[in-house]
C-alpha positions as CSV (number, residue, x, y, z in Angstrom):
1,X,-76.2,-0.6,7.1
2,X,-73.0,-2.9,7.3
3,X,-75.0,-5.6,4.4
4,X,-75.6,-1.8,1.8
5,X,-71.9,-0.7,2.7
6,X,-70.6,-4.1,1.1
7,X,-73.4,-4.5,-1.4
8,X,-72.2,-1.1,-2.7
9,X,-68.6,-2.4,-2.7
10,X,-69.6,-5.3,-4.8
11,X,-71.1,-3.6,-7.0
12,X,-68.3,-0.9,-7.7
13,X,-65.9,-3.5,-7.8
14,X,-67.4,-6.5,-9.8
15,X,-64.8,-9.1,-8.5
16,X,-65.0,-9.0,-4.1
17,X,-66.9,-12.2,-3.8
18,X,-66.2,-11.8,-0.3
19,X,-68.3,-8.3,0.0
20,X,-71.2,-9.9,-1.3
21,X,-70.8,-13.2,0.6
22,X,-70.7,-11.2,4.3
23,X,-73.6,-9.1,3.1
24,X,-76.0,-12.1,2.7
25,X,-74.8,-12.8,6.0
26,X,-75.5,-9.7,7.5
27,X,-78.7,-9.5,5.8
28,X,-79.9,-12.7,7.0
29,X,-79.5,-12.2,10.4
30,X,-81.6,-9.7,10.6
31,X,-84.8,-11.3,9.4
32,X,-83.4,-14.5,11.7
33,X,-83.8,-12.5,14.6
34,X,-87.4,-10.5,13.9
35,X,-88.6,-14.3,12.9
36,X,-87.3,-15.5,16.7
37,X,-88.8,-12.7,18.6
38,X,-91.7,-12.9,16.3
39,X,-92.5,-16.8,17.4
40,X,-92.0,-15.4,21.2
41,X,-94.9,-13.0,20.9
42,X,-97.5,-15.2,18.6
43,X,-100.5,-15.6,20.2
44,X,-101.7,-18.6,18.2
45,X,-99.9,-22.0,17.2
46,X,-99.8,-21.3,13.1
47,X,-98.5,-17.8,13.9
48,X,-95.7,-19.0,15.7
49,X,-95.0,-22.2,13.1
50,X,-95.0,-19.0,10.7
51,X,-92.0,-17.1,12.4
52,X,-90.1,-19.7,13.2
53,X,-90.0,-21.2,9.5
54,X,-89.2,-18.1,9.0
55,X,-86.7,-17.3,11.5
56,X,-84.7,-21.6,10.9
57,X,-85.1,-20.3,7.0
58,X,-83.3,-17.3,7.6
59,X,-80.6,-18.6,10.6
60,X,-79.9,-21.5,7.3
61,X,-79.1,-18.9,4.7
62,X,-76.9,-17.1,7.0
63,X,-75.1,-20.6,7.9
64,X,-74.6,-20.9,4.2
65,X,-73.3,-18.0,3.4
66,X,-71.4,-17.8,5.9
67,X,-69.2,-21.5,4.8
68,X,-69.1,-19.7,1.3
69,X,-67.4,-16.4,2.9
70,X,-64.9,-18.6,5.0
71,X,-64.1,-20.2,2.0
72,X,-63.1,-17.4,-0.3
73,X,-61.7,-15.3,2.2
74,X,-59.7,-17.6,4.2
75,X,-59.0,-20.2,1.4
76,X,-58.8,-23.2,3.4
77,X,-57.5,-25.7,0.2
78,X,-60.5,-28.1,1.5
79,X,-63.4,-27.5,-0.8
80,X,-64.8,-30.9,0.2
81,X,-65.4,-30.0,4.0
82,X,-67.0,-26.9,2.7
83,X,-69.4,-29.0,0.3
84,X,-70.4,-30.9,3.6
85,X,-71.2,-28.5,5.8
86,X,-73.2,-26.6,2.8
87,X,-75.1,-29.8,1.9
88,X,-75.9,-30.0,5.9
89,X,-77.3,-26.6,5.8
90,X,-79.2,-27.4,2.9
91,X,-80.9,-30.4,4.6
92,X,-82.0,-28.3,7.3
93,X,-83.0,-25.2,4.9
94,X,-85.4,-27.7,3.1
95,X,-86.7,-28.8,6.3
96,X,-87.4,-25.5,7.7
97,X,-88.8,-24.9,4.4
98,X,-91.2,-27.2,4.6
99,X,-92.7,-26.4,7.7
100,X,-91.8,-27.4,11.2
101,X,-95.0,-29.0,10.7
102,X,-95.0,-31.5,8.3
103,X,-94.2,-35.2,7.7
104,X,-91.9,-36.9,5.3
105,X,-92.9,-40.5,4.9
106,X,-94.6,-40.0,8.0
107,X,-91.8,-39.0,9.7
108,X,-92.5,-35.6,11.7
109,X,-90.3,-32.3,10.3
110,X,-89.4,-31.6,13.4
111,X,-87.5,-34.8,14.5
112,X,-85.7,-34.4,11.5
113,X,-84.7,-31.2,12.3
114,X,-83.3,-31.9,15.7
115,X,-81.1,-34.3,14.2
116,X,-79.8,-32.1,11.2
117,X,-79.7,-28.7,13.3
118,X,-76.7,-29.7,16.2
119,X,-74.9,-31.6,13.0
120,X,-75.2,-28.6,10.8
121,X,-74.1,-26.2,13.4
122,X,-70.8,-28.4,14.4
123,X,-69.7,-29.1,10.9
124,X,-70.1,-24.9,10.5
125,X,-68.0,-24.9,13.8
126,X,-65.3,-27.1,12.9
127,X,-65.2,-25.9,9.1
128,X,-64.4,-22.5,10.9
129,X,-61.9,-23.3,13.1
130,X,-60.3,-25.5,10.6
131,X,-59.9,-22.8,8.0
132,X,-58.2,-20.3,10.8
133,X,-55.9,-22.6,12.0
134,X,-54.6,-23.7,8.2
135,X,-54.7,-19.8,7.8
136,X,-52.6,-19.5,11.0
137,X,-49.9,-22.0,10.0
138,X,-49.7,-20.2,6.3
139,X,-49.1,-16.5,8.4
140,X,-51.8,-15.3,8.2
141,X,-51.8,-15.1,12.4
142,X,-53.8,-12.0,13.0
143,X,-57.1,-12.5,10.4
144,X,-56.9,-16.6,11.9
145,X,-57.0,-14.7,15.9
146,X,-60.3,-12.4,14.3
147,X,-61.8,-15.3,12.8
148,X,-61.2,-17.8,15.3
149,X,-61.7,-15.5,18.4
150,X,-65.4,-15.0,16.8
151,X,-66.7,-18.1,16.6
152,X,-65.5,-19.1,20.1
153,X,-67.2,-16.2,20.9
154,X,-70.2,-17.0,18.7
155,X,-70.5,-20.7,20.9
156,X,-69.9,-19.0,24.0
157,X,-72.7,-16.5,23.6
158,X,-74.9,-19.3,22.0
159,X,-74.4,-21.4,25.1
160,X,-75.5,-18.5,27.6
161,X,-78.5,-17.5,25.7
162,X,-79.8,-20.8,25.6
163,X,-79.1,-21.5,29.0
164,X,-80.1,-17.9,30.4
165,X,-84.2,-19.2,30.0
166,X,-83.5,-22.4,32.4
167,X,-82.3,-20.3,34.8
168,X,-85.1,-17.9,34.3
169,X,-82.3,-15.1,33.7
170,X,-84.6,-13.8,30.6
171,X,-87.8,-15.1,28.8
172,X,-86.6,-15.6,24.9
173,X,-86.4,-18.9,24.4
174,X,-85.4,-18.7,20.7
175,X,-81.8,-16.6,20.5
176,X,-80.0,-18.3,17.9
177,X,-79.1,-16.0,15.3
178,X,-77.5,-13.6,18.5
179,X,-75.2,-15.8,18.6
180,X,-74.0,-14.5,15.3
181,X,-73.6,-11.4,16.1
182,X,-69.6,-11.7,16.6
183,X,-68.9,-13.5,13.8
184,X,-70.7,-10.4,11.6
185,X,-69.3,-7.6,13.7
186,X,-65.5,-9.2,13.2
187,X,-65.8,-10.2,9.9
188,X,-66.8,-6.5,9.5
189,X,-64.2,-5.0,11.1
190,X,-61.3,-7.1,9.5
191,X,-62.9,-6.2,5.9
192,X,-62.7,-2.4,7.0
193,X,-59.2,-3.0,7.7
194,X,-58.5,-4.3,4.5
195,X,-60.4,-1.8,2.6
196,X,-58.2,0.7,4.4
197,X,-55.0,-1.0,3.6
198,X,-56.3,-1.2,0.1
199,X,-56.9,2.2,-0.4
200,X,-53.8,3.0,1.4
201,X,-52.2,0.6,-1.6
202,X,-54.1,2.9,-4.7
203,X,-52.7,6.2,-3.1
204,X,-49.1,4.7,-2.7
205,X,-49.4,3.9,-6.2
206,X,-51.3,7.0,-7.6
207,X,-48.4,8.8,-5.5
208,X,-45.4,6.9,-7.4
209,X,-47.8,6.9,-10.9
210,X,-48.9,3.6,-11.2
211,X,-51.9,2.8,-13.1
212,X,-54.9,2.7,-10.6
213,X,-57.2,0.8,-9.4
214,X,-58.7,-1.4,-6.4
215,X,-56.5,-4.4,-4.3
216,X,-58.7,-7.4,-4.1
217,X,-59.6,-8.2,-0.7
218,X,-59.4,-11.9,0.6
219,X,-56.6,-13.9,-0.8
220,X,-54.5,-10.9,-1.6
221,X,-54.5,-9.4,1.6
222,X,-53.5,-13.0,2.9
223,X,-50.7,-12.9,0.8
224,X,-49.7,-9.1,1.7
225,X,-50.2,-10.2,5.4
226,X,-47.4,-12.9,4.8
227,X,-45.1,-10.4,2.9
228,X,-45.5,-8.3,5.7
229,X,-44.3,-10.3,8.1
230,X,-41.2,-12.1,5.7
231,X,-40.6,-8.2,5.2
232,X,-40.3,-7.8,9.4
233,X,-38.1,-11.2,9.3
234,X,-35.9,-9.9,6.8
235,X,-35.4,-6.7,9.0
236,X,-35.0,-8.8,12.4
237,X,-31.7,-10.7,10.4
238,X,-30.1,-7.9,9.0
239,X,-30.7,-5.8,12.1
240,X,-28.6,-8.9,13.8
241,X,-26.2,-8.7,10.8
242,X,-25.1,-5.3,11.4
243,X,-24.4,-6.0,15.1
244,X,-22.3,-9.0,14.2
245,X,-20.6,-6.2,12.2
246,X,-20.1,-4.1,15.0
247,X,-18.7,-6.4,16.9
248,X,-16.4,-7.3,14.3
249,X,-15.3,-3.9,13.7
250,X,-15.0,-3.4,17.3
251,X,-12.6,-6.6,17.7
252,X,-10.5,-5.7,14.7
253,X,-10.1,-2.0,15.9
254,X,-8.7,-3.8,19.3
255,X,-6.4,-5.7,17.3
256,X,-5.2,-3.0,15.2
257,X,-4.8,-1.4,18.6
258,X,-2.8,-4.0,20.2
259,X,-0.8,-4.3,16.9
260,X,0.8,-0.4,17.0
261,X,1.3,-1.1,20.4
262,X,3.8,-4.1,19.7
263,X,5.0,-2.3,16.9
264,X,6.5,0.6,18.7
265,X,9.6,-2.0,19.8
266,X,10.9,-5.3,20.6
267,X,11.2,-3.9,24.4
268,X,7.4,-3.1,24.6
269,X,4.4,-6.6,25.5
270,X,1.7,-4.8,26.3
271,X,-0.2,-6.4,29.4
272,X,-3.7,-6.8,29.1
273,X,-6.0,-5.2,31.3
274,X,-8.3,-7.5,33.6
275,X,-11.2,-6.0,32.0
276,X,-10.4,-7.0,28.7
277,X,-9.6,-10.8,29.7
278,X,-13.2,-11.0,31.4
279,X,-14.8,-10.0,28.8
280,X,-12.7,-12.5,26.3
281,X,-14.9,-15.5,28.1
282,X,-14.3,-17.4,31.2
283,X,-11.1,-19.5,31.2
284,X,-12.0,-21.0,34.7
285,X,-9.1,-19.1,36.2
286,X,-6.5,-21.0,34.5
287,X,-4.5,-18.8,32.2
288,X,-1.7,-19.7,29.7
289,X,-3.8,-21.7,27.2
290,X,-2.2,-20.9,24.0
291,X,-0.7,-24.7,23.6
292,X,-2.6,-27.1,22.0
293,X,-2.3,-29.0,25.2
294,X,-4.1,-26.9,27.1
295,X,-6.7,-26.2,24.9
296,X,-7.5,-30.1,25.7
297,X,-7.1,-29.9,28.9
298,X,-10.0,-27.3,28.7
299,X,-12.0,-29.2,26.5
300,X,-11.6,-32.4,29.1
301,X,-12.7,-29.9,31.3
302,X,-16.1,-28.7,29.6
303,X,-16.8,-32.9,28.8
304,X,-16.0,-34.5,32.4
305,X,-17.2,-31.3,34.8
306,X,-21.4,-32.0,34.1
307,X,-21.0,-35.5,34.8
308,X,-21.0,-37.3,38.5
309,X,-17.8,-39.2,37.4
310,X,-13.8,-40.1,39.6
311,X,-11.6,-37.8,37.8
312,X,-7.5,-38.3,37.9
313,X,-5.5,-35.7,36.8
314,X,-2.1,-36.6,36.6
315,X,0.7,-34.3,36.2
316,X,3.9,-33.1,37.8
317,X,4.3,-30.6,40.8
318,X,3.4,-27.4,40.1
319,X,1.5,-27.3,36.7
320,X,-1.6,-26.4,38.1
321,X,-3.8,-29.5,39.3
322,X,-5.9,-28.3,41.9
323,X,-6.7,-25.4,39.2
324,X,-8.0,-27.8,37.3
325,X,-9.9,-29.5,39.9
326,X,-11.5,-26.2,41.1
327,X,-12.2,-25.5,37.3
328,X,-14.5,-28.7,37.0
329,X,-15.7,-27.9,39.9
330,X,-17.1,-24.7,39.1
331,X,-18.7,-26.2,35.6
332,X,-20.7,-29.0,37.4
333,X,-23.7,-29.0,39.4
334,X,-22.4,-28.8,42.4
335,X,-20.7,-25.4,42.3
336,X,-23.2,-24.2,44.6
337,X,-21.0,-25.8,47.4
338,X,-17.8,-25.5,48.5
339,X,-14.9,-28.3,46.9
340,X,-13.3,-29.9,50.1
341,X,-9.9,-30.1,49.9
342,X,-7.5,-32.3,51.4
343,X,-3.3,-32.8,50.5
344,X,-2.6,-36.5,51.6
345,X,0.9,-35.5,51.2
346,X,1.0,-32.9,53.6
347,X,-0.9,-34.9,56.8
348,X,1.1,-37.6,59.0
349,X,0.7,-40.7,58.5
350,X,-1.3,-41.6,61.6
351,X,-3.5,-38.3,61.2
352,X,-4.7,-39.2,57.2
353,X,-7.4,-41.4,58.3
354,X,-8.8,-39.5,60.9
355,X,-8.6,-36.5,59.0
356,X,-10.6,-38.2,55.4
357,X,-13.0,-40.3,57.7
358,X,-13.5,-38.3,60.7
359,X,-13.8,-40.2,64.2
360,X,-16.3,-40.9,67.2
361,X,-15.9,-39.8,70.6
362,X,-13.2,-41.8,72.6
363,X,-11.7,-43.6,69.6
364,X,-8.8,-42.5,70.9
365,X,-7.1,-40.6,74.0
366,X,-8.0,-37.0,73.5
367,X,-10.8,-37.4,71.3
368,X,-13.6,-35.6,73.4
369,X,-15.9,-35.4,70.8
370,X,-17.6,-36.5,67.5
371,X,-15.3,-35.2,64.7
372,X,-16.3,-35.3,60.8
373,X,-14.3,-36.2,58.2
374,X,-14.0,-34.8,55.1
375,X,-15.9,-37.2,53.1
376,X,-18.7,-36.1,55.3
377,X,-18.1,-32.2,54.9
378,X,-17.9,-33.2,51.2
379,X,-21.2,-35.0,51.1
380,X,-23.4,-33.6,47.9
381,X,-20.2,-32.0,46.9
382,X,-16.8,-31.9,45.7
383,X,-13.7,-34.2,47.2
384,X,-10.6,-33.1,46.0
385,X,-7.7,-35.6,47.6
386,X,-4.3,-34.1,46.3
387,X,-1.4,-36.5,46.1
388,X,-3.5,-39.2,46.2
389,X,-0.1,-41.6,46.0
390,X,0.9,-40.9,49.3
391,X,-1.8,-42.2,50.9
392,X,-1.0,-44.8,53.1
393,X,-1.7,-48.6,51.5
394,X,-3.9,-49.7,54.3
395,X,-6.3,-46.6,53.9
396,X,-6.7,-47.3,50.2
397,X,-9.0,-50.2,51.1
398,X,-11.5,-47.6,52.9
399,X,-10.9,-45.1,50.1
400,X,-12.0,-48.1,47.4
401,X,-15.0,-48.8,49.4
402,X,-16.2,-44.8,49.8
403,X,-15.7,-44.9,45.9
404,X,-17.9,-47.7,44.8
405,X,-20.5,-48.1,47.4
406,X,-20.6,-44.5,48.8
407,X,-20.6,-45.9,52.2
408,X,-17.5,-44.8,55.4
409,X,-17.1,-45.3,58.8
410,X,-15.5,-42.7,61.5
411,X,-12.2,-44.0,63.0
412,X,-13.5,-46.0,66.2
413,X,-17.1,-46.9,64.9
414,X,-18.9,-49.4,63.6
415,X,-21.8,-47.3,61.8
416,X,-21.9,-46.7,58.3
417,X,-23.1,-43.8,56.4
418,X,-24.1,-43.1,53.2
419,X,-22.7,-39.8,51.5
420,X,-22.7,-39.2,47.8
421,X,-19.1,-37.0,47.0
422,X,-17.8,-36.1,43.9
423,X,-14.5,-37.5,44.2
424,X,-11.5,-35.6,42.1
425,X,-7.4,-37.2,42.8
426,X,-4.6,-35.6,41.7
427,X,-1.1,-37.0,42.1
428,X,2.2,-36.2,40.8
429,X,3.3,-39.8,40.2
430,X,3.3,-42.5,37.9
431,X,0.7,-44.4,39.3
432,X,1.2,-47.6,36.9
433,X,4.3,-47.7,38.0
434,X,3.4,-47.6,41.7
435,X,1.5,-50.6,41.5
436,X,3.7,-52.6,39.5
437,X,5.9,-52.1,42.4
438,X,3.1,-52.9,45.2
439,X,2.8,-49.5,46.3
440,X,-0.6,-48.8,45.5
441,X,-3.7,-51.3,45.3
442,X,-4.7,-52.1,41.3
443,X,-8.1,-51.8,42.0
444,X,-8.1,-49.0,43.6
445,X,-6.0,-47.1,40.6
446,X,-8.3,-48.8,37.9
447,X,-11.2,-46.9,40.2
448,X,-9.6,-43.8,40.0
449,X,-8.9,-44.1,36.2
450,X,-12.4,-43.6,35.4
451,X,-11.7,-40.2,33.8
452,X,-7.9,-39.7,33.6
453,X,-6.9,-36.3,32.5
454,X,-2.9,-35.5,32.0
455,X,-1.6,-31.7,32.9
456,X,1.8,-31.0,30.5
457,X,4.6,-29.9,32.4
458,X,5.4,-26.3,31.8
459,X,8.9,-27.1,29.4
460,X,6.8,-28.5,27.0
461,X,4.5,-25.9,26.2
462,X,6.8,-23.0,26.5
463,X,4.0,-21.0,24.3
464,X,2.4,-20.4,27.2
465,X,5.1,-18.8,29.1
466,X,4.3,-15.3,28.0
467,X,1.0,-15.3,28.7
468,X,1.2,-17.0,32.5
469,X,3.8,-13.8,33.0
470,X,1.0,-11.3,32.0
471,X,-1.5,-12.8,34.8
472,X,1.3,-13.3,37.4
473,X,2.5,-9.6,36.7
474,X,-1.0,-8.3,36.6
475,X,-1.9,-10.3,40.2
476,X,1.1,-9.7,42.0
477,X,1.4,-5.7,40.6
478,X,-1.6,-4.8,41.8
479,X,-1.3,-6.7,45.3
480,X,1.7,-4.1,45.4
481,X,-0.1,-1.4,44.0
482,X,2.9,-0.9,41.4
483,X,1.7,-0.1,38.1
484,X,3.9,-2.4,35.5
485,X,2.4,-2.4,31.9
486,X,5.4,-3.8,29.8
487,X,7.6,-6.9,29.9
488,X,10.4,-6.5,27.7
489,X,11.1,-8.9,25.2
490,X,14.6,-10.3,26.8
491,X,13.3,-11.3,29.9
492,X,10.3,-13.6,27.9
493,X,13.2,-14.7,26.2
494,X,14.9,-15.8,29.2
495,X,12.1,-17.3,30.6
496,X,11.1,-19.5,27.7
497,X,14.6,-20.7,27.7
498,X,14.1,-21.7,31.4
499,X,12.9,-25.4,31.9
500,X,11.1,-24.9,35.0
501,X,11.3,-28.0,37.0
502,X,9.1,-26.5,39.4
503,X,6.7,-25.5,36.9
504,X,3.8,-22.4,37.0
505,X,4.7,-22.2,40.4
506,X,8.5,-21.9,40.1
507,X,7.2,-18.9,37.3
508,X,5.2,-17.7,39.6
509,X,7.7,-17.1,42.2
510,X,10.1,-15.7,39.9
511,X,7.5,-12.9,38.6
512,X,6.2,-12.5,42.1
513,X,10.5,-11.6,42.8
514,X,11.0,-9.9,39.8
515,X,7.6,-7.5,40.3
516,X,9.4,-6.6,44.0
517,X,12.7,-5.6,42.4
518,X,10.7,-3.6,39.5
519,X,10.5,0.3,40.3
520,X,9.4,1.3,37.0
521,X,6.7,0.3,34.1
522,X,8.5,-2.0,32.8
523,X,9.3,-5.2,34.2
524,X,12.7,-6.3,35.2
525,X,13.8,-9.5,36.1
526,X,16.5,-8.9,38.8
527,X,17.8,-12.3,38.8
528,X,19.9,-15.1,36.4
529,X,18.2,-18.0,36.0
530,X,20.2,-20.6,36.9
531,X,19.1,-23.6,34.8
532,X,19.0,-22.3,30.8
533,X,17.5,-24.8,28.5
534,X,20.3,-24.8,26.5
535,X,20.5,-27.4,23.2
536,X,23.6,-29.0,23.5
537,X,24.9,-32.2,21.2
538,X,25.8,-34.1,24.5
539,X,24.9,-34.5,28.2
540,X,25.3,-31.5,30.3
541,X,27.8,-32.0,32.9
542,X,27.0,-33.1,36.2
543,X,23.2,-34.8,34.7
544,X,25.0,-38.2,33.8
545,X,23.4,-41.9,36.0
546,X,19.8,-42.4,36.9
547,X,17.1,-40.3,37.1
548,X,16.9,-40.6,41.0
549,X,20.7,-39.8,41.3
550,X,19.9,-36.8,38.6
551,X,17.2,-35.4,41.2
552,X,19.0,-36.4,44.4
553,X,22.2,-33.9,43.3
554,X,20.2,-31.4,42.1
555,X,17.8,-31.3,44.9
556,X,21.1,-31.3,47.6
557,X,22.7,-28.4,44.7
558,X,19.4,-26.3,45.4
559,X,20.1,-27.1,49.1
560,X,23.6,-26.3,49.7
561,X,22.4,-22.6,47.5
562,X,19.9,-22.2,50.2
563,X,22.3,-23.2,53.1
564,X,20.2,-25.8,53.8
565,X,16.9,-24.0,54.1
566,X,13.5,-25.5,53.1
567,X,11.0,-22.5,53.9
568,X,10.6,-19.1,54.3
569,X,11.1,-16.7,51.4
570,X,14.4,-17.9,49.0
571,X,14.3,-21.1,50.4
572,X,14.8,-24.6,48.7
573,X,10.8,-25.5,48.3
574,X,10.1,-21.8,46.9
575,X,12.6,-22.0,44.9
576,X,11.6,-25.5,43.2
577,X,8.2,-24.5,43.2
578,X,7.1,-27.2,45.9
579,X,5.7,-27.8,49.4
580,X,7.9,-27.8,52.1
581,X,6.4,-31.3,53.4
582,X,6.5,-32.5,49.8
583,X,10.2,-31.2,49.6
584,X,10.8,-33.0,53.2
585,X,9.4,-36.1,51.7
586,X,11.3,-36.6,48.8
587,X,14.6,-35.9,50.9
588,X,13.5,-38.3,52.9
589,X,12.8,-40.9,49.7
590,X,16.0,-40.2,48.3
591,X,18.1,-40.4,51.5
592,X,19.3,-36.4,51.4
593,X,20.2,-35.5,54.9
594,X,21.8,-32.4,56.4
595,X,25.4,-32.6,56.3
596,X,26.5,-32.5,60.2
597,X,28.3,-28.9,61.5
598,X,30.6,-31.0,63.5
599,X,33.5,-32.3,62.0
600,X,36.1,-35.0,63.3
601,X,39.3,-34.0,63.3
602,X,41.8,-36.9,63.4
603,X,45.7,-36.5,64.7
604,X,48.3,-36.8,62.5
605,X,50.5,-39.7,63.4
């Protein structure tokens, strides 16, 4: 019925070599099949030489037709593959022809035969699978699945049925042409589909008035198949052009937004909502980066933080190193586990080791137990040693050797172990200068100067000062649960005039003061400044001699302000934006000492 259907659509049509092609196909797997179950009920020897010539005859004409089909519908571009596997099939038509009986120079028929049949059939195979998978890479993905799918099929069922008599499963012996039963039945169903797409075609144009008239099926529908899916393309990228769109639109309405709002007055910076700045992308929790040189320090960030590498961020007191430290940190792969910190500034001098290395029972009086240091909390992690330049000169030995061979021993032991630490310094010296003078060990600073990364102090990127306000003002607001949303546009004035020798964290005192005096919605400063950055032709009064004199009066000036009080709230270290044991140190450095409450009164005469 399927061979008629496509007969009669060659004949209307004239032109679909395909039809015609699958309908000898069809046709001659029929008479294939009688002629095999023909030769498994013959009762005599020439009746059964009689139905099989007829059914190899048949099975070689279908083969034929078949290559011919392939050809035109799937258009491989390799005509000279096709002309082999044809020629094959006509070797083994002739022999068939002849009889499974007869000789050729002597030479029986049927050896022949056996040679020429497995050949024939893998060239048919391979001629197959070749044309789908050209068809495939041409996008033509869903005809090349049919196709292909078939004649895996068609081996698969080929295999069982000649293995199904072995096992005594079924008594034919001949089921070769069954085998091509799924090629016909998808070959017939993918020519349905394109006759239905073609007619869908003629009433889409009889609807818009075209002229009439049939679509060809075969190469055409190949090429409709690949319109159809450049057509779905086209539709994926404008479909992603419109939401870039959106998202522009939506960007620029927040602009325009933020741009009446700083339009209503001088007196009126909006603050930014949280929300808002986590959805602008992560800044690793470092704000202020409008300055150039903290957009580098970012990208340092982003190219050092994958890598197993020493980093050495330099930088004065209070700009924000161990915010940089946590930020590569959290970009590496070890974020997972927790960065161990330890500030070699803030431990005693006879604690530093114990504390970095750890120590064994009874290395000393008191020491009851196994203690581990922090290189050994640290192992598969982070290290992050602030103030590396107060570390005492004989642990910098120990400190070299954990850095190039990965190997420490506990204070009062002789074993080794083996950790692997990511090891991040920060100090707030000139470490060049420190071993020039002998205070620190050369090799041990060319170690750490693997990666060095340099932090600006906050004077010389006063662009930043506006934002850092926002997030301290936003932090320390809510931790009050006061509601501030404006910082008027004298006190940012004021504060980018400010040179900030303590840095972010001298601004971040200030704000955290100025949000405690604020009762309103706008922020107010509540204090004077007392340093201006004022641009003056000459030296400001009081700043003249070296720079260790400079920051010896200053440090006593902040002092004697404070009545001689290093912590607590309005003392001197909160109010230069440092440590207390990093204050206490530099007084001690610079020989500042508390001016003695008694005084000796000598008598006149």
């Amino acid at each position: 019925m399927l061979s008629l259907l496509h007969i009669a659509d060659w004949i209307s049509q004239r032109k679909s070599t395909a039809h015609l092609l699958f309908a000898i196909t069809s046709l001659s797997v029929v008479p294939a099949a009688i002629g095999e179950i023909g030769a498994f009920s013959a009762n005599s020897v020439q009746a059964f030489g009689l139905w099989l010539r007829w059914s190899h005859v048949s099975m070689s004409v279908a083969a034929i037709s078949l290559v011919l089909f392939i050809r035109v519908y799937l258009d491989p571009g390799r005509g000279w593959l096709a002309l082999l596997v044809v020629l094959s099939w006509c070797v083994q038509l002739s022999a068939n022809a002849l009889g499974p009986f007869g000789t050729i120079h002597g030479r029986s028929l049927a050896s022949i035969e056996r040679v020429t049949w497995p050949v024939a059939n893998v060239g048919l195979q391979a001629f197959a699978v070749e044309a789908a998978v050209r068809h495939w890479r041409r996008g033509g993905r869903r005809r090349a699945v049919v196709i292909g799918g078939a004649i895996f099929c068609s081996v698969l069922a080929g295999g069982l049925l000649m293995g199904l008599p072995q096992f005594h499963v079924t008594r034919i012996p001949f089921a070769a042409s069954f085998t091509f039963l799924p090629i016909v039945v998808a070959i017939a169903l993918e020519l349905s589909r394109d006759a239905v797409r073609a007619a869908s075609t003629v009433c889409q144009d009889e609807a818009a008035g075209a002229s009439g008239g049939f679509v060809s099926v075969g190469k055409d529908t190949t090429d409709q198949d690949v319109a159809e899916e450049a057509r779905d393309d086209a539709l994926a990228q404008l479909r992603e052009a419109l939401a870039e769109r959106d998202r522009a639109l939506a960007a620029g309405r927040d602009a325009l937004t933020r741009l009446e709002s700083l339009e209503q007055g001088p007196e009126d910076r909006v603050i930014t909502p949280q929300s808002e700045l986590a959805a602008a992308g992560p800044s690793y929790g470092i704000f202020g980066t409008r300055s150039d040189a903290m957009r580098y320090v970012l990208h340092r960030i982003d190219e050092v933080a994958p890598l197993h590498t020493t980093v050495l961020i330099e930088g004065e007191t209070g700009v924000g190193k161990e915010l940089v430290a946590r930020a590569i940190h959290a970009r590496s792969p070890l974020k997972d586990r927790p960065m161990v910190m330890v500030n070699c500034a803030a431990l005693p001098p006879g604690l530093v080791e114990d504390e970095i290395f750890g120590h064994e029972r009874g290395a000393y009086t008191g020491a009851s137990r196994i203690r581990k240091g922090r290189f050994e909390l640290a192992d598969r992690s982070t290290l992050f040693l602030d103030e590396v330049g107060e570390l005492p000169m004989d642990l910098q030995g120990k400190l070299l050797r954990v850095l190039q061979d990965g190997e420490i021993e506990r204070l009062g032991g002789d074993k080794t172990f083996k950790v692997s630490v990511r090891t991040i310094a920060a100090t707030n010296k000139n470490l060049a200068s420190e071993v020039e003078r002998g205070r620190f060990r050369p090799d041990l600073y060319y170690r750490l100067q693997a990666y060095p990364l340099t932090v600006s102090p906050l004077r010389k990127r006063r662009e930043d000062i506006p934002s850092l306000a926002e997030a301290f003002v936003r932090e320390f607001a809510a931790a009050q649960g006061k509601r501030i949303n404006k910082i008027p546009e004298s006190v940012l004035e004021e504060l980018s005039r400010y040179d900030w020798p303590g840095n972010v964290r001298e601004l971040r005192n200030v704000i955290e003061r100025a949000v405690i005096h604020t009762t309103g919605d706008t922020l107010r400063l509540g204090e004077h400044l007392a340093n201006p950055a004022l641009v003056t032709t000459g030296e400001p009064e009081g700043y003249r001699g070296k720079l260790k004199d400079v920051e010896r009066r200053y440090i006593e000036s902040i002092l004697e302000r404070c009545a001689w009080r290093i912590e607590g709230t309005d003392g001197a270290a909160e109010l230069l934006g440092l440590h207390p044991n990093t204050l206490r140190h530099r007084m001690g450095k610079l020989g500042i000492k508390r001016p003695s409450l008694l005084r000796v009164v000598r008598p006149h005469g």
